[in-house]
Structure formats: structure tokens, C-alpha cells
N, CA, C and O atoms as a Maestro MAE file, in Angstrom:
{
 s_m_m2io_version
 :::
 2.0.0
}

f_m_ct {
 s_m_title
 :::
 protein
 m_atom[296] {
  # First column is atom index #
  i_m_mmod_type
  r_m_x_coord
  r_m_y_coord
  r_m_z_coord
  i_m_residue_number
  s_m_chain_name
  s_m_pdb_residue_name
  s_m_pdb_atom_name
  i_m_atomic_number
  :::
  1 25 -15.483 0.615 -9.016 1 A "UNK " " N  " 7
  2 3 -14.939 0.495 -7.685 1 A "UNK " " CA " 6
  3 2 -13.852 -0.583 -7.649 1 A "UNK " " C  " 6
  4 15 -12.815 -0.429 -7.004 1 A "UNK " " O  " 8
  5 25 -14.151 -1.774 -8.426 2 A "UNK " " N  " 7
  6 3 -13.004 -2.534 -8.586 2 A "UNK " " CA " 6
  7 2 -11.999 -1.941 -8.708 2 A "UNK " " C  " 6
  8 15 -11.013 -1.954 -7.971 2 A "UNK " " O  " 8
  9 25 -12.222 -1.254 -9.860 3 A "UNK " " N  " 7
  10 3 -10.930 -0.728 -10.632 3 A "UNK " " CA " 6
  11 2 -9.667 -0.044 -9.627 3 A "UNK " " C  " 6
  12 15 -8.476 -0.154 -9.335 3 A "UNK " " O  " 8
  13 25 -10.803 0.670 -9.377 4 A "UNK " " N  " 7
  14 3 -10.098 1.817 -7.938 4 A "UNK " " CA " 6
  15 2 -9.190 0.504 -6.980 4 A "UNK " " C  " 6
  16 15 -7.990 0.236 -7.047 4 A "UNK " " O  " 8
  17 25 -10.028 0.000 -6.306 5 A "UNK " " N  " 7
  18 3 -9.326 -1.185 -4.697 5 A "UNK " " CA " 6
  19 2 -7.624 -1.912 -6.182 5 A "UNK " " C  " 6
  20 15 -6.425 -1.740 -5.964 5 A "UNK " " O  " 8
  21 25 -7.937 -2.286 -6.848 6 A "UNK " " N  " 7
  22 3 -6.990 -2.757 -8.106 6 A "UNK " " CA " 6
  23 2 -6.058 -2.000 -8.092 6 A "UNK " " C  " 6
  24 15 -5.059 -2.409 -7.501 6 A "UNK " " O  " 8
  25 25 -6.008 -0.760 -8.658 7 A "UNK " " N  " 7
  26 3 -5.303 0.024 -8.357 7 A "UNK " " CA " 6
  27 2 -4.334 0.326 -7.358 7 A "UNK " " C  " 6
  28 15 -3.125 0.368 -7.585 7 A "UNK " " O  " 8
  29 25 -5.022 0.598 -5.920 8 A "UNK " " N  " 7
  30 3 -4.341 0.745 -5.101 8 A "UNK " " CA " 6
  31 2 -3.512 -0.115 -4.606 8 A "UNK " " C  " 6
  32 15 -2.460 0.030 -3.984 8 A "UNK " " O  " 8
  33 25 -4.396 -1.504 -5.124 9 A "UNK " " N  " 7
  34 3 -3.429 -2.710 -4.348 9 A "UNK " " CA " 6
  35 2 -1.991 -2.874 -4.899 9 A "UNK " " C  " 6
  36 15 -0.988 -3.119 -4.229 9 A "UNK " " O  " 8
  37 25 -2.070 -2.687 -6.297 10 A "UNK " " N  " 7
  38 3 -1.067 -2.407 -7.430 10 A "UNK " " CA " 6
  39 2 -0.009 -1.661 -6.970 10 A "UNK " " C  " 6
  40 15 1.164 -2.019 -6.871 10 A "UNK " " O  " 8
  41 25 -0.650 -0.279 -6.613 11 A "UNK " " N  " 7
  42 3 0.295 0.684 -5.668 11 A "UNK " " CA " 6
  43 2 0.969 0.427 -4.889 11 A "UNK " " C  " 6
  44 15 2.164 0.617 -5.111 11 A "UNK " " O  " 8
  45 25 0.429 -0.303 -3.180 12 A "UNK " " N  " 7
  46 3 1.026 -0.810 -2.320 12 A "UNK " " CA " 6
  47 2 2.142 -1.795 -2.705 12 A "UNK " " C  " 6
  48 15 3.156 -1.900 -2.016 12 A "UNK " " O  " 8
  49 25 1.963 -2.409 -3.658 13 A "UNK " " N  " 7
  50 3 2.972 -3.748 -4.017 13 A "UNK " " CA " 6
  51 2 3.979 -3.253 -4.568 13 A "UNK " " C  " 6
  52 15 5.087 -3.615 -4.172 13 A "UNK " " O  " 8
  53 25 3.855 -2.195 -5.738 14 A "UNK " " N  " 7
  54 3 5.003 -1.637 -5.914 14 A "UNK " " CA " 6
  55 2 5.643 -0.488 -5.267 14 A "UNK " " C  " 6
  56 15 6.702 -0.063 -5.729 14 A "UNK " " O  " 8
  57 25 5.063 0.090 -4.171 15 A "UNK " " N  " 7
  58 3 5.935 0.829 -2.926 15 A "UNK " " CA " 6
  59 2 6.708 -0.327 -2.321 15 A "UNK " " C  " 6
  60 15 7.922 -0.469 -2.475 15 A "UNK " " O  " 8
  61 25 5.881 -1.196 -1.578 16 A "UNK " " N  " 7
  62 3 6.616 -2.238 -0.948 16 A "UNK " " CA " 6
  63 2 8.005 -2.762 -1.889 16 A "UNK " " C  " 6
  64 15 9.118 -2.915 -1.387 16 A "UNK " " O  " 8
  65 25 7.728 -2.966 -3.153 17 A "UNK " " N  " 7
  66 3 9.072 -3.570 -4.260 17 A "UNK " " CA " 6
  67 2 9.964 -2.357 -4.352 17 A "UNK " " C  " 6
  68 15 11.146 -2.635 -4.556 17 A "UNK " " O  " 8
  69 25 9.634 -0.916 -4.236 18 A "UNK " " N  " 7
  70 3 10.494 -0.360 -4.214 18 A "UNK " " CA " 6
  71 2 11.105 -0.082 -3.229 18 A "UNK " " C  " 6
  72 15 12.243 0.344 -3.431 18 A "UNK " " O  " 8
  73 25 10.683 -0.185 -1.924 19 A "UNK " " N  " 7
  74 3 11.719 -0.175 -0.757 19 A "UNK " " CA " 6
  75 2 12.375 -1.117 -0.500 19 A "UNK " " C  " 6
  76 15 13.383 -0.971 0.192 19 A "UNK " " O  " 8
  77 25 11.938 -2.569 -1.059 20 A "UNK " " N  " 7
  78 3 12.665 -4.114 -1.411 20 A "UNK " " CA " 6
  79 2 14.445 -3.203 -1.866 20 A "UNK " " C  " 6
  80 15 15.582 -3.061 -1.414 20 A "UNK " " O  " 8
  81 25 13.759 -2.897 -2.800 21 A "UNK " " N  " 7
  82 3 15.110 -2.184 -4.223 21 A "UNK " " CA " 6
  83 2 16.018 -1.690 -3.024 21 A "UNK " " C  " 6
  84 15 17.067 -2.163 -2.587 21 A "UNK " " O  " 8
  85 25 15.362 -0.713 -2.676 22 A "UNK " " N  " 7
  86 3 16.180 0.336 -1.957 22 A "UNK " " CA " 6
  87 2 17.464 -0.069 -0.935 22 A "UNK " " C  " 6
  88 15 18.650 0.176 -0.709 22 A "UNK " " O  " 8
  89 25 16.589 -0.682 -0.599 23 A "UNK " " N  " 7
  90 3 17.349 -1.291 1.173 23 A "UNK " " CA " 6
  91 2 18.711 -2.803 0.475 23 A "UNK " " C  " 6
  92 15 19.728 -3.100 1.102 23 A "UNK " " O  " 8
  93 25 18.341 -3.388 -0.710 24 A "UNK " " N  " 7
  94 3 18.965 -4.688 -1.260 24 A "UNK " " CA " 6
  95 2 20.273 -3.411 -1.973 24 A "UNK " " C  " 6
  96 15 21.440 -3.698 -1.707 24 A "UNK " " O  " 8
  97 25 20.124 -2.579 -2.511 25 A "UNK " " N  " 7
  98 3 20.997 -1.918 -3.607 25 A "UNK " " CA " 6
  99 2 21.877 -1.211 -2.552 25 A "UNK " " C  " 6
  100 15 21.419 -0.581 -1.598 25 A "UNK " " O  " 8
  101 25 22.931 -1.350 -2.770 26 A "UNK " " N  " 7
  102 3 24.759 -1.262 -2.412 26 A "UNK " " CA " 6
  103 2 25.166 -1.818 -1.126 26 A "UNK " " C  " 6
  104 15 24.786 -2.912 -0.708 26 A "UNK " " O  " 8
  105 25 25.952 -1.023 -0.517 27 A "UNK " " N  " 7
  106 3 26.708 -1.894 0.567 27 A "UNK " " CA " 6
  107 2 25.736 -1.404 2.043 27 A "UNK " " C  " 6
  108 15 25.240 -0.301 2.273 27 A "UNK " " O  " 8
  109 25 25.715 -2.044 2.474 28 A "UNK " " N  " 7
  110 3 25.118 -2.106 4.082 28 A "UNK " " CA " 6
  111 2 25.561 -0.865 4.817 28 A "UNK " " C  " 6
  112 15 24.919 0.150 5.092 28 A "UNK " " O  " 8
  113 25 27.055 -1.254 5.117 29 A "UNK " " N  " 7
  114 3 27.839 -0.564 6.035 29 A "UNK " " CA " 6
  115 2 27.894 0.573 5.418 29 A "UNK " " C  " 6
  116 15 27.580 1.319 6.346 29 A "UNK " " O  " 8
  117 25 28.071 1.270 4.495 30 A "UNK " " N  " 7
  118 3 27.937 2.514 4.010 30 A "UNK " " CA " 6
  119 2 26.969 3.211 4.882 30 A "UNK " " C  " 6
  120 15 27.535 3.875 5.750 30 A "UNK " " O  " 8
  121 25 25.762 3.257 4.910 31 A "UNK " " N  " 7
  122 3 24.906 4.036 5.858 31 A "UNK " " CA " 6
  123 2 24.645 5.221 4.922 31 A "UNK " " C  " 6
  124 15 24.836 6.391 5.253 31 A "UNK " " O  " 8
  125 25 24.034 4.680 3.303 32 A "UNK " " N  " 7
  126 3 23.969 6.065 2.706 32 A "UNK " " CA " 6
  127 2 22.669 6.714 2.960 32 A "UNK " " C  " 6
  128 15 21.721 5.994 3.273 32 A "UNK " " O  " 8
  129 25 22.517 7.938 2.866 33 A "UNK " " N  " 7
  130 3 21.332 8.547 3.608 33 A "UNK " " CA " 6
  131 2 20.317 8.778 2.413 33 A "UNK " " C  " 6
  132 15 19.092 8.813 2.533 33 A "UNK " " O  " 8
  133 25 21.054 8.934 1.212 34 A "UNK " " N  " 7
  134 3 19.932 8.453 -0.068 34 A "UNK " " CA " 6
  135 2 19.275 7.797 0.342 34 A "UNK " " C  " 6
  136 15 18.184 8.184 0.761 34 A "UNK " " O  " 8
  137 25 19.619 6.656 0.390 35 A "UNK " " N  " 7
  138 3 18.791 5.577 0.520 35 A "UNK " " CA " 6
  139 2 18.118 4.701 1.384 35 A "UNK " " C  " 6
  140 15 17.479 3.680 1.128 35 A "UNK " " O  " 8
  141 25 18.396 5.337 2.594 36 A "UNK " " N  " 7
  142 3 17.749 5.420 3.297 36 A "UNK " " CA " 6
  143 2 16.570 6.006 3.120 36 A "UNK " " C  " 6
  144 15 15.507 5.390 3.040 36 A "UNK " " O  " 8
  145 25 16.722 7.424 3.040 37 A "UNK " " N  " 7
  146 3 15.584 8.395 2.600 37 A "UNK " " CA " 6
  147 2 14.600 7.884 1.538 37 A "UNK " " C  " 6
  148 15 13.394 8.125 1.587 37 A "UNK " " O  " 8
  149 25 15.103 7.272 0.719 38 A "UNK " " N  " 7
  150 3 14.678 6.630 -0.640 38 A "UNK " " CA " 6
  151 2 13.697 5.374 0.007 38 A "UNK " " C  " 6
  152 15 12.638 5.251 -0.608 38 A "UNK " " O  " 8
  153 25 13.884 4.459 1.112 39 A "UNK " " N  " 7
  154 3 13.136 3.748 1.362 39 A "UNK " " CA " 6
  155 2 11.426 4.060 2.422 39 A "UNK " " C  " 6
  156 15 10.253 3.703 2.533 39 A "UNK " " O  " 8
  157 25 12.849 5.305 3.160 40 A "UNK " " N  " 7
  158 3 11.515 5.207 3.934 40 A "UNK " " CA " 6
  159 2 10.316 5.879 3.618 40 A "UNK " " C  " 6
  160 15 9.306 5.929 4.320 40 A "UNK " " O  " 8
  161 25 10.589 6.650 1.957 41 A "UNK " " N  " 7
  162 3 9.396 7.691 1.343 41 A "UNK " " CA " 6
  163 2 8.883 6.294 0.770 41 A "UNK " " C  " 6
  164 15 7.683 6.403 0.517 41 A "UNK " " O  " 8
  165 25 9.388 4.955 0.459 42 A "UNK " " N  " 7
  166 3 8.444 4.357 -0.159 42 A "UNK " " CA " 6
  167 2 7.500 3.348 1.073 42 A "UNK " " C  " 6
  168 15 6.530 2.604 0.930 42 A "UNK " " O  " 8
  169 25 8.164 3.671 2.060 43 A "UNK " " N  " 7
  170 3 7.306 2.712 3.096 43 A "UNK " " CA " 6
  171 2 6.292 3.952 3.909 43 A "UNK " " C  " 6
  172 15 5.613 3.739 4.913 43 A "UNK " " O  " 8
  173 25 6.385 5.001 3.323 44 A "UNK " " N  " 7
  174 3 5.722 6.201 4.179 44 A "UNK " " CA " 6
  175 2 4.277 5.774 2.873 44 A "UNK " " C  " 6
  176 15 3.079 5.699 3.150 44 A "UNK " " O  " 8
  177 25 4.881 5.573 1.573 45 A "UNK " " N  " 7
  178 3 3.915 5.915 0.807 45 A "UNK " " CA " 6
  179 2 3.106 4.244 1.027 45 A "UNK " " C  " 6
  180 15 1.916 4.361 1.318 45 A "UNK " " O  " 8
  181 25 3.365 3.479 0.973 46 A "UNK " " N  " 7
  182 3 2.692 2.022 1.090 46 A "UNK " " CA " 6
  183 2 1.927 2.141 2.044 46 A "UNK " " C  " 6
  184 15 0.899 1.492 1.852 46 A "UNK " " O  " 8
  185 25 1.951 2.899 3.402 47 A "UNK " " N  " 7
  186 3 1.520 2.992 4.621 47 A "UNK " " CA " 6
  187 2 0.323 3.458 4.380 47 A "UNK " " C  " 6
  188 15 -0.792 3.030 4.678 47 A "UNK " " O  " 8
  189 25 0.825 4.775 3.567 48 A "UNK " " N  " 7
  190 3 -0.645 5.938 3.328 48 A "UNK " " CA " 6
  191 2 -1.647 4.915 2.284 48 A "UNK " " C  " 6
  192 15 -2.767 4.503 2.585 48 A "UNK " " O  " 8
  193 25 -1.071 4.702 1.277 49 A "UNK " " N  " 7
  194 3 -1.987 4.268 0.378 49 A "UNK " " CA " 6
  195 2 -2.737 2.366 1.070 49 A "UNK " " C  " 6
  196 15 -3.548 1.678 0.451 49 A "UNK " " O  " 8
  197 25 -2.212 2.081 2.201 50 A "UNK " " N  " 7
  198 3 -2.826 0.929 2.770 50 A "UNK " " CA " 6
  199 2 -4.068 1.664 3.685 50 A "UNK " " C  " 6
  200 15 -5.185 1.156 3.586 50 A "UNK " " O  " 8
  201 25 -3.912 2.726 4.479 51 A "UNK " " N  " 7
  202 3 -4.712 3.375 4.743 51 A "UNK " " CA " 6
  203 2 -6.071 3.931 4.400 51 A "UNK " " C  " 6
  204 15 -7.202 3.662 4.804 51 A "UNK " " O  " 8
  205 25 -5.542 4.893 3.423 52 A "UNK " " N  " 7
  206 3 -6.549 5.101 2.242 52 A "UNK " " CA " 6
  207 2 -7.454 4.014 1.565 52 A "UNK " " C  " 6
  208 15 -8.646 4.291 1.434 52 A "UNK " " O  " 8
  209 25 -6.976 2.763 1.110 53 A "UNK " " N  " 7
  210 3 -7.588 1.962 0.901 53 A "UNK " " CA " 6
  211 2 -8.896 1.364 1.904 53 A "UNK " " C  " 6
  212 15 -10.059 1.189 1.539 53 A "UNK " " O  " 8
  213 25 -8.385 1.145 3.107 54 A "UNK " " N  " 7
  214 3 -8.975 0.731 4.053 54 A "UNK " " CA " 6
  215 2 -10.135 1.561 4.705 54 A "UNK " " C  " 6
  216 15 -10.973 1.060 5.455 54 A "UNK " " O  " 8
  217 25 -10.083 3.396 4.197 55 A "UNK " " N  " 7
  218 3 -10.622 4.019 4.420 55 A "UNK " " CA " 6
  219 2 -11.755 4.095 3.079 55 A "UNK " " C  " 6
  220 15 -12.937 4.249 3.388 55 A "UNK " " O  " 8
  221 25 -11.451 4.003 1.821 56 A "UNK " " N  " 7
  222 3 -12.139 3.684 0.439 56 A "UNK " " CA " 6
  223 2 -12.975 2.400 0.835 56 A "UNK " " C  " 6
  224 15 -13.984 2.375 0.130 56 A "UNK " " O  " 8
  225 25 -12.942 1.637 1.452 57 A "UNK " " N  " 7
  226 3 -13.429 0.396 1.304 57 A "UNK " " CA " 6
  227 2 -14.706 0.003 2.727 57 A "UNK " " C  " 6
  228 15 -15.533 -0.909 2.734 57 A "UNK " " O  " 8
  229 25 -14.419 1.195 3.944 58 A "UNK " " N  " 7
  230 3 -15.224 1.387 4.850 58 A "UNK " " CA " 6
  231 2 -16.762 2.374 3.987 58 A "UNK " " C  " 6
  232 15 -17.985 2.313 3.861 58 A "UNK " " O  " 8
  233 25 -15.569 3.207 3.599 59 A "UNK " " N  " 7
  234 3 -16.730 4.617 2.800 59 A "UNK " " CA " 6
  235 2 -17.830 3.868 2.110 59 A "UNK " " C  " 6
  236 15 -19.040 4.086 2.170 59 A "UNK " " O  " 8
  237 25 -17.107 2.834 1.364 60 A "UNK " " N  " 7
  238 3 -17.834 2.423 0.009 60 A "UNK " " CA " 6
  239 2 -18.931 1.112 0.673 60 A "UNK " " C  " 6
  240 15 -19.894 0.666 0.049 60 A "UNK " " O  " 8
  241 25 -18.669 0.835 1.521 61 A "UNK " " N  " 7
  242 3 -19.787 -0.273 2.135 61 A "UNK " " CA " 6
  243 2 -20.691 0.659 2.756 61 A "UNK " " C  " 6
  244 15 -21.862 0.290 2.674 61 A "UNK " " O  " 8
  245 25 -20.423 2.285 3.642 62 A "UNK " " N  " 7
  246 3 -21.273 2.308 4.409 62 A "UNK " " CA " 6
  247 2 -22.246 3.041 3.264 62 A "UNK " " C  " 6
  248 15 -23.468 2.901 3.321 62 A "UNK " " O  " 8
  249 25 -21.382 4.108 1.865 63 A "UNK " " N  " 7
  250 3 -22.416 4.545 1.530 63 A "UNK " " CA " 6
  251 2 -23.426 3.374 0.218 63 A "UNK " " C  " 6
  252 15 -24.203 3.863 -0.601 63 A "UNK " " O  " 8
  253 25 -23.163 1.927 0.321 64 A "UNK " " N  " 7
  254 3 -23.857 1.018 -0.429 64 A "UNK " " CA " 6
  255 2 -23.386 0.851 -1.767 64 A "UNK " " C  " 6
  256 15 -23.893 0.045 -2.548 64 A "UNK " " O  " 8
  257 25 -22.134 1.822 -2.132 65 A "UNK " " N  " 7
  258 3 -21.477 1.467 -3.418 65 A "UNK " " CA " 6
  259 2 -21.092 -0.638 -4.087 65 A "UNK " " C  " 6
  260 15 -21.236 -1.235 -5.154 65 A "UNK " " O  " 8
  261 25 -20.483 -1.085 -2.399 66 A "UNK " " N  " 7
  262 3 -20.103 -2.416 -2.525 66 A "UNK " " CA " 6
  263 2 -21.478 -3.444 -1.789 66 A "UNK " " C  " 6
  264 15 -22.375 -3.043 -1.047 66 A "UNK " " O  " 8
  265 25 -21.298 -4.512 -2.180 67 A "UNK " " N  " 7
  266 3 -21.785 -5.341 -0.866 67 A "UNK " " CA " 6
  267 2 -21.172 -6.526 -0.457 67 A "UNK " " C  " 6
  268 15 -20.301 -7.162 -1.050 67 A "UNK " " O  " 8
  269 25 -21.823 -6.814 0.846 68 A "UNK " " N  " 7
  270 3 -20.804 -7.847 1.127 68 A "UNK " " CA " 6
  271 2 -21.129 -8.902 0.616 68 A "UNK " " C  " 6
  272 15 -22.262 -9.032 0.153 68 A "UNK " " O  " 8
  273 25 -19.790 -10.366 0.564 69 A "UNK " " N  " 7
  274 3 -20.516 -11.365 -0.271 69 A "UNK " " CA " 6
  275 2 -19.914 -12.596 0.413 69 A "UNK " " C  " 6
  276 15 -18.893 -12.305 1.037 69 A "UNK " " O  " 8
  277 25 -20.236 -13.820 0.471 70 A "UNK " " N  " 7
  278 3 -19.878 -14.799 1.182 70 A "UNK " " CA " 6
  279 2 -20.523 -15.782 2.507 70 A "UNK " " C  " 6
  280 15 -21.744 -15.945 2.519 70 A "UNK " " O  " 8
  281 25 -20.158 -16.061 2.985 71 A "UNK " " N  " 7
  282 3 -21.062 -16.575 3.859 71 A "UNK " " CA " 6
  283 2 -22.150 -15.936 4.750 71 A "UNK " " C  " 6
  284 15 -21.911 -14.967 5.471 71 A "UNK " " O  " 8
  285 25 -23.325 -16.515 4.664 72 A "UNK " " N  " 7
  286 3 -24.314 -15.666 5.517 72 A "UNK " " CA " 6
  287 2 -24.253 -15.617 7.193 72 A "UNK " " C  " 6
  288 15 -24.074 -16.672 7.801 72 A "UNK " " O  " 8
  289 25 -24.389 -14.504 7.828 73 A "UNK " " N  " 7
  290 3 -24.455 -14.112 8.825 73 A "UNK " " CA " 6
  291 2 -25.724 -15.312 9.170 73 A "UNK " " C  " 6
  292 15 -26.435 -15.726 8.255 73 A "UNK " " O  " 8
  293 25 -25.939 -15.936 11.025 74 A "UNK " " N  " 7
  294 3 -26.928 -16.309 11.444 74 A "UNK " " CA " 6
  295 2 -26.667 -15.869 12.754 74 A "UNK " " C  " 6
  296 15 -27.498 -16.053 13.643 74 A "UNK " " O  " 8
  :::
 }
 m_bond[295] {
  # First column is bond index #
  i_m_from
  i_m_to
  i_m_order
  :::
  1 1 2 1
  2 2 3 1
  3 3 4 2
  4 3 5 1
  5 5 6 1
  6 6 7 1
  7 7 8 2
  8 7 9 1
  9 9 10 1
  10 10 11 1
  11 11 12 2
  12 11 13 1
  13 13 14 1
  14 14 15 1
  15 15 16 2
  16 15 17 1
  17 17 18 1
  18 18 19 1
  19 19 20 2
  20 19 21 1
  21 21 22 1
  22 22 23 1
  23 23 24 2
  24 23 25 1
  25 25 26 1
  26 26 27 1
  27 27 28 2
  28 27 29 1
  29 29 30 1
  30 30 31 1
  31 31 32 2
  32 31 33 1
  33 33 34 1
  34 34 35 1
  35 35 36 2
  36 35 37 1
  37 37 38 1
  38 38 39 1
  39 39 40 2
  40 39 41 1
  41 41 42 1
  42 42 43 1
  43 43 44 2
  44 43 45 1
  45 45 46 1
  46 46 47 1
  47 47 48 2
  48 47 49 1
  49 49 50 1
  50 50 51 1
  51 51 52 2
  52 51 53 1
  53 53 54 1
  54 54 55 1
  55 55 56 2
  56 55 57 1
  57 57 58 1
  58 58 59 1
  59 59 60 2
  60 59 61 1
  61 61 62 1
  62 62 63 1
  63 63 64 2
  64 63 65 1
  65 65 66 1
  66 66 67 1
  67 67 68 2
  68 67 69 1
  69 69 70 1
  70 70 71 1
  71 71 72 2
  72 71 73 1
  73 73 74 1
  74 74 75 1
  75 75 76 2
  76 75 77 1
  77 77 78 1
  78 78 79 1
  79 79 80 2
  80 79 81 1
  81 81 82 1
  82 82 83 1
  83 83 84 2
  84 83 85 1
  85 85 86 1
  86 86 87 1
  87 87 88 2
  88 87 89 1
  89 89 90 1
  90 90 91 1
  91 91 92 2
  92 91 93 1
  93 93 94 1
  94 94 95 1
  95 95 96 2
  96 95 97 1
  97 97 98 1
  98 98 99 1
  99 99 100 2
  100 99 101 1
  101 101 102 1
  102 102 103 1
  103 103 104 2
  104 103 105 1
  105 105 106 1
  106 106 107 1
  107 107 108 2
  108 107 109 1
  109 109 110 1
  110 110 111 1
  111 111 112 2
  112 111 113 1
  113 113 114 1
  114 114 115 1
  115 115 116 2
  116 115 117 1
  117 117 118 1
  118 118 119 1
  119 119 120 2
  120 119 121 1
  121 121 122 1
  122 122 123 1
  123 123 124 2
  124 123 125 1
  125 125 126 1
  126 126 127 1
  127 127 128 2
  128 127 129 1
  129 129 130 1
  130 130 131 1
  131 131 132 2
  132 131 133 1
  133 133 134 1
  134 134 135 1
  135 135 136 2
  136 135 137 1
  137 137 138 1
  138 138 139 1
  139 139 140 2
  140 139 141 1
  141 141 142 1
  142 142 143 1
  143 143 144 2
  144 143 145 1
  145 145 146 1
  146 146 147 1
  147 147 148 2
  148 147 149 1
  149 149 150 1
  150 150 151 1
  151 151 152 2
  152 151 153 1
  153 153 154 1
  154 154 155 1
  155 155 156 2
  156 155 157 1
  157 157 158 1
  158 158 159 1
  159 159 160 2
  160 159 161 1
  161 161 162 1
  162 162 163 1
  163 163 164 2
  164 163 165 1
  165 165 166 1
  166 166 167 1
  167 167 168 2
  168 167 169 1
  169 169 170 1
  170 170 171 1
  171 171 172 2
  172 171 173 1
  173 173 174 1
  174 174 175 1
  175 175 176 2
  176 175 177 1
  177 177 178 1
  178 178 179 1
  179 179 180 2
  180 179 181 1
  181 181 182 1
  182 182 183 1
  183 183 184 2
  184 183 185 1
  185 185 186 1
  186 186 187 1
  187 187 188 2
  188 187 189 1
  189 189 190 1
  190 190 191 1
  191 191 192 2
  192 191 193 1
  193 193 194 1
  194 194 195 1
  195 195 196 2
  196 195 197 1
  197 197 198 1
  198 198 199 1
  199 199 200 2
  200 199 201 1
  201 201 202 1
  202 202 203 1
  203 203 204 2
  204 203 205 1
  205 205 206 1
  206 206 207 1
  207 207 208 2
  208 207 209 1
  209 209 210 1
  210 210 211 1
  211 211 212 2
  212 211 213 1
  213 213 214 1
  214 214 215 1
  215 215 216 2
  216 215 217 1
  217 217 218 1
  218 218 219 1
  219 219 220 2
  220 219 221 1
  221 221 222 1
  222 222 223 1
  223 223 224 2
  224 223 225 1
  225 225 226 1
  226 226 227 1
  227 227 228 2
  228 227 229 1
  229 229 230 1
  230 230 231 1
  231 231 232 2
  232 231 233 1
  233 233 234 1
  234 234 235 1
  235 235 236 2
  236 235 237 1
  237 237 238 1
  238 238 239 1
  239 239 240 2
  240 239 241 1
  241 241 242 1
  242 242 243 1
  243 243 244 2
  244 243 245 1
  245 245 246 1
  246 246 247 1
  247 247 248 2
  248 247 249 1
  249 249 250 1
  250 250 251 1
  251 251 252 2
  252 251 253 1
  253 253 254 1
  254 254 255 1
  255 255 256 2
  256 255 257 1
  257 257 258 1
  258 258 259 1
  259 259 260 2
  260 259 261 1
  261 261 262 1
  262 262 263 1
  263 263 264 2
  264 263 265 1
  265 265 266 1
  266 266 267 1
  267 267 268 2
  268 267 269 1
  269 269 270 1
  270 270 271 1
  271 271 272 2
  272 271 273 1
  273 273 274 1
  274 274 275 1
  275 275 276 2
  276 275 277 1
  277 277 278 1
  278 278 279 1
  279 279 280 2
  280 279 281 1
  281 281 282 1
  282 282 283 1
  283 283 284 2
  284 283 285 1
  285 285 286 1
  286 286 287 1
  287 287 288 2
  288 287 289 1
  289 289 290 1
  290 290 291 1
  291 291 292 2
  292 291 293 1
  293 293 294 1
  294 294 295 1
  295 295 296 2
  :::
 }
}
């Protein structure tokens, strides 16, 4: 299960670095629609896979895969 949440986090960081890329690479004022397009599939994909995660990580507590750890509830 680590492996998996690792993974994804991995994912998100490099969607996020690639829409970094996207939006920093050529001129502003151009208004190219590449790249535009090019960013917003990587902020569509960071979105989903932040999602998913968040949905992996509800699943996995309720069906007892994880547990919680840290300070005790009183």
C-alpha cells in the first residue's frame, strides 16, 4: 500500500513539473494553443490522480488495509 500512495504522489509532482514546463517554455504573448492544451492535460491529470489518491486512502482505512497512527484520540 505504501508503494501504491508513493507512487501516486510521484505522479502528482511530476504532472504538476510538467505543467511548470509547459506554461515557463516560449513566449507569453504568443498564446500558443499547444501549450496551452499541453498544460491543462497535465493539470487535468494531477487533479485526477490527487483525487484518486484521496479516494485510495479513504477505501484503504475503511476496508482496514492501513491504520491510523499518531496521537491518541481522548
Amino acid at each position: 500500500m505504501k508503494m501504491l500512495v508513493l507512487l501516486a504522489f510521484v505522479g502528482i509532482v511530476a504532472s504538476l513539473g510538467t505543467a511548470l514546463v509547459a506554461m515557463m517554455r516560449g513566449d507569453s504573448s504568443s498564446g500558443d494553443p499547444q501549450r496551452s492544451r499541453r498544460m491543462a492535460r497535465a493539470l487535468t491529470m494531477r487533479i485526477g490522480l490527487s483525487v484518486l489518491l484521496f479516494v485510495l486512502l479513504i477505501l484503504s482505512h475503511t476496508m482496514g488495509w492501513i491504520q491510523p497512527t499518531g496521537l491518541p484520540v481522548r
